[in-house]
C-alpha beads as a LAMMPS data file, in Angstrom:
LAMMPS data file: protein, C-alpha beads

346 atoms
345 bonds

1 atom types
1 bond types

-500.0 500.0 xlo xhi
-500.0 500.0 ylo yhi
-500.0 500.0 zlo zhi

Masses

1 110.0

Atoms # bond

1 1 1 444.033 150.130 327.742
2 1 1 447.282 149.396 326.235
3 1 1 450.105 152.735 326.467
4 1 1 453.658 152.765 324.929
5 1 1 455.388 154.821 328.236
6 1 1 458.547 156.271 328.699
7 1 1 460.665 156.157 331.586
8 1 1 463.977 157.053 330.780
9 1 1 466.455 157.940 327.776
10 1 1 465.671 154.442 325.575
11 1 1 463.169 153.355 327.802
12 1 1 460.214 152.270 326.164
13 1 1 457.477 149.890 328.239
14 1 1 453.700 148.822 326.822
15 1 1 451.551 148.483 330.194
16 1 1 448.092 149.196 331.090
17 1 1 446.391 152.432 332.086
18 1 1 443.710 154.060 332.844
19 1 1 441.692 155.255 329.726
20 1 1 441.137 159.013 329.491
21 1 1 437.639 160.834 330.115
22 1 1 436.419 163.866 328.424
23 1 1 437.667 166.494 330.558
24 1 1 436.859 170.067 329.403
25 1 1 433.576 170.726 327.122
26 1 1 435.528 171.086 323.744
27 1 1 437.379 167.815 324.220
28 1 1 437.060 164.280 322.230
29 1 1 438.040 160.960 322.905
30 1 1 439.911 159.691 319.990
31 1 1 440.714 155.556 319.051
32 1 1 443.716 155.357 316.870
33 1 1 443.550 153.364 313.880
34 1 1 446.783 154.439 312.523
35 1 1 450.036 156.515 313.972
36 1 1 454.154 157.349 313.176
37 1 1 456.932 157.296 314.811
38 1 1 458.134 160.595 314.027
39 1 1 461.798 162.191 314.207
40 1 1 460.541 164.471 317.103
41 1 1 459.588 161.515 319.005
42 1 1 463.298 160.580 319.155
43 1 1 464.299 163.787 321.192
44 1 1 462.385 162.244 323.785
45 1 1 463.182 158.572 323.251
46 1 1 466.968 159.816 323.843
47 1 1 466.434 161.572 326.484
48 1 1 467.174 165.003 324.913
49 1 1 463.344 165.852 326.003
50 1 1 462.040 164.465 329.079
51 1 1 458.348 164.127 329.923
52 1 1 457.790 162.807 333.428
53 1 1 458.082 159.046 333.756
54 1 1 455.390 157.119 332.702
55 1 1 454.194 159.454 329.994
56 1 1 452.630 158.153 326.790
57 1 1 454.617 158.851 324.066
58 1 1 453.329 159.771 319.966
59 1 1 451.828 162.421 318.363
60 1 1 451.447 161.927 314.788
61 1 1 447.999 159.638 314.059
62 1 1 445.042 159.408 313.127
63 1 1 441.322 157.350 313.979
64 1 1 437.649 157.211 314.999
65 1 1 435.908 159.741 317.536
66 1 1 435.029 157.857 320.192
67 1 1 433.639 160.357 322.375
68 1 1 432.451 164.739 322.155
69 1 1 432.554 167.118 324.895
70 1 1 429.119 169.017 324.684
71 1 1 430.582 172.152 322.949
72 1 1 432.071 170.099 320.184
73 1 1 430.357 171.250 317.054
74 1 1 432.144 170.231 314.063
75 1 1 432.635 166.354 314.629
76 1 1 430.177 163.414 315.692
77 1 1 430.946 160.190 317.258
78 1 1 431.814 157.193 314.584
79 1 1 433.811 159.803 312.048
80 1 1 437.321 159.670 311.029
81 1 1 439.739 162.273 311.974
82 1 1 442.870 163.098 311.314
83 1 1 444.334 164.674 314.621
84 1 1 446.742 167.404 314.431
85 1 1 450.061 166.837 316.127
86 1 1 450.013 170.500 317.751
87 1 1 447.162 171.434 319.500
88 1 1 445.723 174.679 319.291
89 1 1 442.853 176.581 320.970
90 1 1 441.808 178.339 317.379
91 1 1 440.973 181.516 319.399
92 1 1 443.832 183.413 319.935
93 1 1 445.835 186.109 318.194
94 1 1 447.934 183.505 317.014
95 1 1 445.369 181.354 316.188
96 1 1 442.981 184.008 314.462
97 1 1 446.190 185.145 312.256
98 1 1 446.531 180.987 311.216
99 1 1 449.782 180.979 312.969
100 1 1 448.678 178.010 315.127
101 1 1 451.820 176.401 316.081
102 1 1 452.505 179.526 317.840
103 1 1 449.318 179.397 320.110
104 1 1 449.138 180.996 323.275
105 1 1 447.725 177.101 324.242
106 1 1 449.540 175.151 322.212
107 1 1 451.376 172.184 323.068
108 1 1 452.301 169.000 321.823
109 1 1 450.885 165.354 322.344
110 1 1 453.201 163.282 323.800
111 1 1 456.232 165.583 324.605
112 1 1 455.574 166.186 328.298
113 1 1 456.131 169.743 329.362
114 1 1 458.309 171.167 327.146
115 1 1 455.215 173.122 324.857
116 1 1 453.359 173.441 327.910
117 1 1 450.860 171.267 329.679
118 1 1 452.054 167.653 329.453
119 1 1 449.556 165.519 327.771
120 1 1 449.895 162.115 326.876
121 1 1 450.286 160.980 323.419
122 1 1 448.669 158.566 320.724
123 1 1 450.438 155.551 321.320
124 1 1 447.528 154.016 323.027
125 1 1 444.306 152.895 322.695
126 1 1 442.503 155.618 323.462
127 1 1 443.571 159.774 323.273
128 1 1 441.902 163.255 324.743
129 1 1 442.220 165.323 322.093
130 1 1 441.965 169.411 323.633
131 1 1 439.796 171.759 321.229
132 1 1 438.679 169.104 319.409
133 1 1 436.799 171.482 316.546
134 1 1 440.366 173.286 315.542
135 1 1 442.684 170.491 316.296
136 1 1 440.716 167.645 314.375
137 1 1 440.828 166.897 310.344
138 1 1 438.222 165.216 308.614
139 1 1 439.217 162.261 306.735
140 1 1 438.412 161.326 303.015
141 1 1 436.118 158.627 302.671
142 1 1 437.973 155.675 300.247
143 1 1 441.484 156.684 301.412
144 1 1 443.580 154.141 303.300
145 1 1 445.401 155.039 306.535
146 1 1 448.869 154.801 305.315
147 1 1 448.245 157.580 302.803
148 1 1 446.539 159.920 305.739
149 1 1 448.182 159.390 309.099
150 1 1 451.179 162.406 308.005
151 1 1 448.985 164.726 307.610
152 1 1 449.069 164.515 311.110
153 1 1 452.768 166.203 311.064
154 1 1 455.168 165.047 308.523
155 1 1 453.411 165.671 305.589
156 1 1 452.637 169.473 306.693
157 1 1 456.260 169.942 308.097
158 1 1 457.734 169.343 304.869
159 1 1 454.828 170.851 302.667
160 1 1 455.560 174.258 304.683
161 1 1 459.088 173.999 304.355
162 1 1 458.449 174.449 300.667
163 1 1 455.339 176.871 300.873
164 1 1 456.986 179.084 303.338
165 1 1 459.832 179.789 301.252
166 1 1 457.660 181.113 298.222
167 1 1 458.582 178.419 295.700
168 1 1 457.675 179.046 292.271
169 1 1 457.106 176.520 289.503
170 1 1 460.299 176.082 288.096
171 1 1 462.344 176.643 290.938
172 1 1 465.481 174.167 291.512
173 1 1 464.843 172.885 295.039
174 1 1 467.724 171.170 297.244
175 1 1 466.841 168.911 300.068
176 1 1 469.831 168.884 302.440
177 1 1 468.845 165.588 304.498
178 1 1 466.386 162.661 303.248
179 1 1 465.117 161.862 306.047
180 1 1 460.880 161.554 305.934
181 1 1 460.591 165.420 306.412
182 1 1 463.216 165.760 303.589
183 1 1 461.777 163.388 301.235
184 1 1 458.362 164.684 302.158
185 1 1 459.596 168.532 301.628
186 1 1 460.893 167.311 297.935
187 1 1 457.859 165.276 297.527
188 1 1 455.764 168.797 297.542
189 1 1 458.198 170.639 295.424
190 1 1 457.966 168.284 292.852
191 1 1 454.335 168.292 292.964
192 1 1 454.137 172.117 293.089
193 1 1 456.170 172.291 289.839
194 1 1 460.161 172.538 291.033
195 1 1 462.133 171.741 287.801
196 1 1 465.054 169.817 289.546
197 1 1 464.514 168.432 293.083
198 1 1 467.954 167.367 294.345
199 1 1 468.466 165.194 297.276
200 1 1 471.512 165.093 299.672
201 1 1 472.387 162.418 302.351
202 1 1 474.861 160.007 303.436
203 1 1 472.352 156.718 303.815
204 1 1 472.150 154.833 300.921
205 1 1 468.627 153.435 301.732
206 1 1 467.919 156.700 302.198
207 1 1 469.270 157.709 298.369
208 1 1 467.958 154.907 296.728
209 1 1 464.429 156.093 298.203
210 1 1 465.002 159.249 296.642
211 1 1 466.307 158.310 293.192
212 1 1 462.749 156.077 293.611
213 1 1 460.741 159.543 293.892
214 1 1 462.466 160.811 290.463
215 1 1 465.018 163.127 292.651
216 1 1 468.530 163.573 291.847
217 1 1 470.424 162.143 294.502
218 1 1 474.337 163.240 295.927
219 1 1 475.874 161.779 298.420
220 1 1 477.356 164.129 300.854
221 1 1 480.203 161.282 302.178
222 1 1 481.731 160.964 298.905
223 1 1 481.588 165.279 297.396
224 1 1 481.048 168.423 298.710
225 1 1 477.138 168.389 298.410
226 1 1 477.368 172.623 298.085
227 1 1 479.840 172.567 295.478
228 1 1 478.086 169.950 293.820
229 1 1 474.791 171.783 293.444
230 1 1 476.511 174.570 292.114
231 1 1 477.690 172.917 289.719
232 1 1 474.844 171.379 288.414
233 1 1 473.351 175.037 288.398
234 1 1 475.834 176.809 286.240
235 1 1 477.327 178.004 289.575
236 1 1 474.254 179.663 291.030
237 1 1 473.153 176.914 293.474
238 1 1 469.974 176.343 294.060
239 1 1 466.829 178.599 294.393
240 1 1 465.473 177.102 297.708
241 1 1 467.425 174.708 300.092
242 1 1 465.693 172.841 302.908
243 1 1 467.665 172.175 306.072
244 1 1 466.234 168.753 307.107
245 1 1 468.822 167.407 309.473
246 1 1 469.196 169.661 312.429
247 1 1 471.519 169.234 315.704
248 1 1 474.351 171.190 314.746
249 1 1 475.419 174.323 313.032
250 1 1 476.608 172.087 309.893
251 1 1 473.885 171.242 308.156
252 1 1 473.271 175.340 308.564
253 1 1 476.324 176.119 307.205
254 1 1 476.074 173.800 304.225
255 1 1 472.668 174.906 303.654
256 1 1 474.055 178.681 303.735
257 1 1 476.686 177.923 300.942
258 1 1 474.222 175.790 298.925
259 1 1 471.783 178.407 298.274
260 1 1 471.618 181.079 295.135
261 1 1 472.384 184.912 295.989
262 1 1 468.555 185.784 296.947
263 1 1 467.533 182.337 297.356
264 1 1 466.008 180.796 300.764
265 1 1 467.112 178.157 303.036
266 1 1 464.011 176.777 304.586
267 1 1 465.322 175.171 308.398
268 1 1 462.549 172.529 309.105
269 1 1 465.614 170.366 311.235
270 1 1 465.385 170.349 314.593
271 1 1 467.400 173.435 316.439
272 1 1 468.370 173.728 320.210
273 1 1 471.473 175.126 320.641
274 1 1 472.812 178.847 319.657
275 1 1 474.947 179.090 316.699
276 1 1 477.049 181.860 315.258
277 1 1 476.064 182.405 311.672
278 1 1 477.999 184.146 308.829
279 1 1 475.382 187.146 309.247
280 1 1 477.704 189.557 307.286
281 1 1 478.314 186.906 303.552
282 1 1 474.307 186.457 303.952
283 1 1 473.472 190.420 304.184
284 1 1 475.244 190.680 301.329
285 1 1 474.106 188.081 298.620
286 1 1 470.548 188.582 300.529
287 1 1 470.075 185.090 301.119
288 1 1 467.141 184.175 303.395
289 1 1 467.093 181.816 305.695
290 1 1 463.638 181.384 307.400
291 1 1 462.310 178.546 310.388
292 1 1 459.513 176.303 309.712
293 1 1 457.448 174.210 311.537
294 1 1 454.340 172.488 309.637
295 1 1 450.885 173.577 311.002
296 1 1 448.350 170.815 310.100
297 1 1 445.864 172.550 311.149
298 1 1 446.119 175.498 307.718
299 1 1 447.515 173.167 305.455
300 1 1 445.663 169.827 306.894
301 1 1 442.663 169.569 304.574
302 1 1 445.282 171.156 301.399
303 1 1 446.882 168.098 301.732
304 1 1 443.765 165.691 302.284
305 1 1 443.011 166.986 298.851
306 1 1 446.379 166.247 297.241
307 1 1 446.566 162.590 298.650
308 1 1 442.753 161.634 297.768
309 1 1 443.465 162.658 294.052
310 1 1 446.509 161.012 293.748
311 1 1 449.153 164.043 293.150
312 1 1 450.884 162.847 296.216
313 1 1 451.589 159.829 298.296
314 1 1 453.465 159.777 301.653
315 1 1 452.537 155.951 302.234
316 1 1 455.792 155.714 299.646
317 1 1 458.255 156.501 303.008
318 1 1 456.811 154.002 304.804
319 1 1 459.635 151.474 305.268
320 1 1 458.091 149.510 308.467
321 1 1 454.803 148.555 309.978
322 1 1 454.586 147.334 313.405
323 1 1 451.679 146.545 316.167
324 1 1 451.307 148.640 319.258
325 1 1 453.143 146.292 321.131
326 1 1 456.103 146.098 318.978
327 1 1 456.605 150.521 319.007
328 1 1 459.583 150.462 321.185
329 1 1 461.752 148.209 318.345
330 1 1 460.406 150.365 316.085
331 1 1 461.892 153.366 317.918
332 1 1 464.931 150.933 317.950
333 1 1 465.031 150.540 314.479
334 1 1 464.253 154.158 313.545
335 1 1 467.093 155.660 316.052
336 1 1 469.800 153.259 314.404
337 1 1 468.408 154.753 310.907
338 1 1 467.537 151.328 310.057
339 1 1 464.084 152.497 309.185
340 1 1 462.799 155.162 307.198
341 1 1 459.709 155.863 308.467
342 1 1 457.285 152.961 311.211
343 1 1 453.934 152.754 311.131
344 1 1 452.280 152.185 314.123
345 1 1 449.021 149.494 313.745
346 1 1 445.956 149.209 316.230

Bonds

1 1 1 2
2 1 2 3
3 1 3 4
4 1 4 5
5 1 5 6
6 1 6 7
7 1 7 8
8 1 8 9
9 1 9 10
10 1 10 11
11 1 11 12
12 1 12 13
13 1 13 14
14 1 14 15
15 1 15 16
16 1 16 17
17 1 17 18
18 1 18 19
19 1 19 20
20 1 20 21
21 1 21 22
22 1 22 23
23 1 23 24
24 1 24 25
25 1 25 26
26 1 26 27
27 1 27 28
28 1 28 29
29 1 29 30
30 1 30 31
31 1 31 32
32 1 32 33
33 1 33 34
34 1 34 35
35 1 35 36
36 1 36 37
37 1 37 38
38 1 38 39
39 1 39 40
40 1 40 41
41 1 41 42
42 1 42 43
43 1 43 44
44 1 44 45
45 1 45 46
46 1 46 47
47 1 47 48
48 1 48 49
49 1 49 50
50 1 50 51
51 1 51 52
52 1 52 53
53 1 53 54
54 1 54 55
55 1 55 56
56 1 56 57
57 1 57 58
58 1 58 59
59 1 59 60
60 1 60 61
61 1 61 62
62 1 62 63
63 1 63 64
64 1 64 65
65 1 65 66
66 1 66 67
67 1 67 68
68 1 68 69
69 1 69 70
70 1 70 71
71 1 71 72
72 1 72 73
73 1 73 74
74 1 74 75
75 1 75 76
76 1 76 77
77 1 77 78
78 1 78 79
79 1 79 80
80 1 80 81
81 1 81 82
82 1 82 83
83 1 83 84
84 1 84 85
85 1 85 86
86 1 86 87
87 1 87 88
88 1 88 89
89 1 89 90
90 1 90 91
91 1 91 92
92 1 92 93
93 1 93 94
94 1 94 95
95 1 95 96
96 1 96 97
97 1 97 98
98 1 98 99
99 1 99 100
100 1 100 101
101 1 101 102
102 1 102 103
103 1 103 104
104 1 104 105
105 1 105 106
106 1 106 107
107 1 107 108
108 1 108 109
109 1 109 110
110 1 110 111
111 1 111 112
112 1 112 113
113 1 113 114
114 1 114 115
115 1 115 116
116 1 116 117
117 1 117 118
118 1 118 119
119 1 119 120
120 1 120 121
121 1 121 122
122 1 122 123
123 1 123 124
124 1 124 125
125 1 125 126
126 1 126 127
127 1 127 128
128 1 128 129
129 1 129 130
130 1 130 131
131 1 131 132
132 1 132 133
133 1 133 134
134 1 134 135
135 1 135 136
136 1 136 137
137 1 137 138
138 1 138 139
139 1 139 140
140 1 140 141
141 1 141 142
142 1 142 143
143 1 143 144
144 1 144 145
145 1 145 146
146 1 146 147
147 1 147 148
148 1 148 149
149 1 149 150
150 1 150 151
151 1 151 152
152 1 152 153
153 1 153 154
154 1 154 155
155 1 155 156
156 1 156 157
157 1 157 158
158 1 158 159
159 1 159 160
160 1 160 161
161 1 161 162
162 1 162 163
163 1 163 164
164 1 164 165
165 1 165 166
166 1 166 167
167 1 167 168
168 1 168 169
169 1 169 170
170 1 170 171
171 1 171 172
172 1 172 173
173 1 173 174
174 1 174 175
175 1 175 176
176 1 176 177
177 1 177 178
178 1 178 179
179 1 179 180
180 1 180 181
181 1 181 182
182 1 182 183
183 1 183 184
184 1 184 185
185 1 185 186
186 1 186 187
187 1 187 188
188 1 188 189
189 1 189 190
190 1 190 191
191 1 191 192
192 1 192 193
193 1 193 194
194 1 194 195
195 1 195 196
196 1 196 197
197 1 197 198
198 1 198 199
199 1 199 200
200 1 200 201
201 1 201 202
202 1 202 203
203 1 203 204
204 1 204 205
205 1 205 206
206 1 206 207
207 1 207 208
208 1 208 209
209 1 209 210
210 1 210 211
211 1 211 212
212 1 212 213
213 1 213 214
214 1 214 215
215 1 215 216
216 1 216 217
217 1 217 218
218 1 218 219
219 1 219 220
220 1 220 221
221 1 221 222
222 1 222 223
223 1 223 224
224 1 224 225
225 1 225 226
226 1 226 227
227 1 227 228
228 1 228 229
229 1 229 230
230 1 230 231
231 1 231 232
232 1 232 233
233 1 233 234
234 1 234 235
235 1 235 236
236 1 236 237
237 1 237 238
238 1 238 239
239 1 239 240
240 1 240 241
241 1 241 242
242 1 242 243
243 1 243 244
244 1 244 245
245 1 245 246
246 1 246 247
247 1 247 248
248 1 248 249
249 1 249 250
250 1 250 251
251 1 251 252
252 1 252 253
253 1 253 254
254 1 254 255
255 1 255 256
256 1 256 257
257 1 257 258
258 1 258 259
259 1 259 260
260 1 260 261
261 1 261 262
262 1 262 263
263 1 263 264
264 1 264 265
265 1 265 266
266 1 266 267
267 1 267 268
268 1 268 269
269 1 269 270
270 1 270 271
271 1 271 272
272 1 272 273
273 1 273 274
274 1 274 275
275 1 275 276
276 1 276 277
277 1 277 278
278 1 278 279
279 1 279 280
280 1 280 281
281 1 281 282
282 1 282 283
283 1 283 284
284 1 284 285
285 1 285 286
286 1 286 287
287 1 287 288
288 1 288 289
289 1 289 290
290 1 290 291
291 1 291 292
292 1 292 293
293 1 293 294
294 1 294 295
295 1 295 296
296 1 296 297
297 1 297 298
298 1 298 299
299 1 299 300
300 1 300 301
301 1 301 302
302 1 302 303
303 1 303 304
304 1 304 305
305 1 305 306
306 1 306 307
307 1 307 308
308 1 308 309
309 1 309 310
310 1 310 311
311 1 311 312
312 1 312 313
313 1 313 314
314 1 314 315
315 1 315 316
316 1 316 317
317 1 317 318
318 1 318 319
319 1 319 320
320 1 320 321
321 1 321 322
322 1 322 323
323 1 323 324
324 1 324 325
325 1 325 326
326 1 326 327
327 1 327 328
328 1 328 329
329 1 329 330
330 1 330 331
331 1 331 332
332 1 332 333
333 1 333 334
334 1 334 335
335 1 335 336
336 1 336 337
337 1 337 338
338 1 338 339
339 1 339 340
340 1 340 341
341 1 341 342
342 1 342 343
343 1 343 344
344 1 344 345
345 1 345 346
């Protein structure tokens, strides 16, 4: 079968391998129809996570059971699934509590060892999917792909961003990045009733897309985005700001500042370093600031609902569409921000 594999910071080769086998009883065998290049995937594409060399890379997609393991109950050969991008065993304390991206089991496909047990990903013709039952969505009959395969991650990432900081209808929402998580994470609010979504970046493609979605847009190059939301909120700022961009303690910090007194900042960007935060300014305006990370596997089937009745549509971030073979310009494209958000075809 055909693999996208990764063998070194921007090192990207298609090549044959050896197609998986069912390995454990609760295991399927999954053919990708559709998949994403997602943000996460970058860490590794960089070279800021390493899997071991020659791993298969991708972990947001989507296709047809090929094969079940014996104990698989819930899924029969020939149905479309929607394959969560965290895996989960669905029986531990975690698990049992719906707090599956925190499973004593859990890992990630396509992110080598740094969840756990390195597995390889979706970008290839054929995928092992571990606890099959818990990790697998059904998907909608009638609904295309392109409007499914971010349920797989992106879509839940930014819908939990929003439902994890207790939005209420009416609710000014800020999205401090507009990237696909952001745009998905103000895609939600909207749809969940926010009153103003505002959108912040730097990329113009990027703010165009956004003005497209009915946000209001400011660009952080040209103002200072925090100011600038407070005064579009009669100095409050807003009542829930989602960190989108991640890296460094900025985005934090602007986040921070952006935010009501008693509001939330919702952190959905990606974190690895150890900051020092003005603990002392948010104990006293009692500002929240919480982490998120989407589980697809709660809020998977939530969101298969929303898309096949129309109150939402991530196929709207799609900005590219490229074959297997062509993933590592796509990884190209997307690490030079040149593309909003690649789909991957089969």
């Amino acid at each position: 079968m055909r693999a996208v594999k990764w063998y070194g910071p921007f090192d990207l080769r298609v090549e044959e391998a050896p197609e998986p086998t069912i390995r454990l009883n609760e295991d399927a065998l999954v053919r990708p129809t559709a998949a994403a290049i997602c943000g996460t995937d970058l860490h590794v594409y960089t070279g800021a996570l390493t899997v071991v060399p020659g791993g298969v890379l991708g972990h947001e997609f989507m296709g047809v059971v090929e094969k079940v393991g014996k104990d698989v109950k819930r899924f029969r050969e020939g149905e479309r699934v929607i394959v969560s991008a965290w895996i989960a065993d669905g029986s531990c304390w975690f698990c049992r509590r719906q707090l599956h991206t925190q499973c004593e089991n859990t890992n990630i496909f396509g992110m080598g060892p740094a969840y756990g047990e390195s597995l390889d990903g979706a970008f290839a013709d054929l995928v092992r999917v571990p606890y099959a039952d818990t990790v697998m969505i059904k998907a909608p009959e009638g609904v295309p792909d392109e409007k499914l395969v971010m349920v797989s991650d992106a879509l839940p990432t930014g819908h939990d961003a929003i439902i994890n900081a207790g939005m209420e209808p009416g609710d000014i929402v800020a999205i401090l990045g507009c990237g696909p998580i952001g745009l998905l994470s103000g895609m939600c609010a909207a749809t969940y009733g926010a009153s103003h979504v505002i959108a912040i970046d730097m990329v113009r493609e990027r703010l165009e897309m956004a003005r497209s979605l009915g946000f209001t847009t400011i660009n952080a190059s040209e103002v200072d985005p925090a100011e600038e939301v407070r005064n579009m909120t009669d100095g409050r700022g807003a009542d829930i700001v989602v960190e989108a961009v991640g890296k460094t303690v900025e985005p934090l910090r602007t986040a921070i500042d952006m935010v009501r007194k008693k509001g939330t900042v919702s952190v959905v960007g990606f974190h690895l370093q150890e900051y020092n935060i003005p603990v002392g300014g948010l104990w006293l305006t009692e500002k929240r600031v919480i982490f998120s990370i989407g589980n697809p596997i709660r809020s998977g089937e939530r969101l298969t609902r929303l898309i096949a009745s129309g109150k939402i549509d991530p196929s709207r971030i799609i900005s590219h569409r490229v074959d297997l073979e062509k993933v590592p310009m796509g990884f190209e494209l997307f690490e030079k921000k040149k593309a909003l958000k690649v789909l991957v075809k089969y």
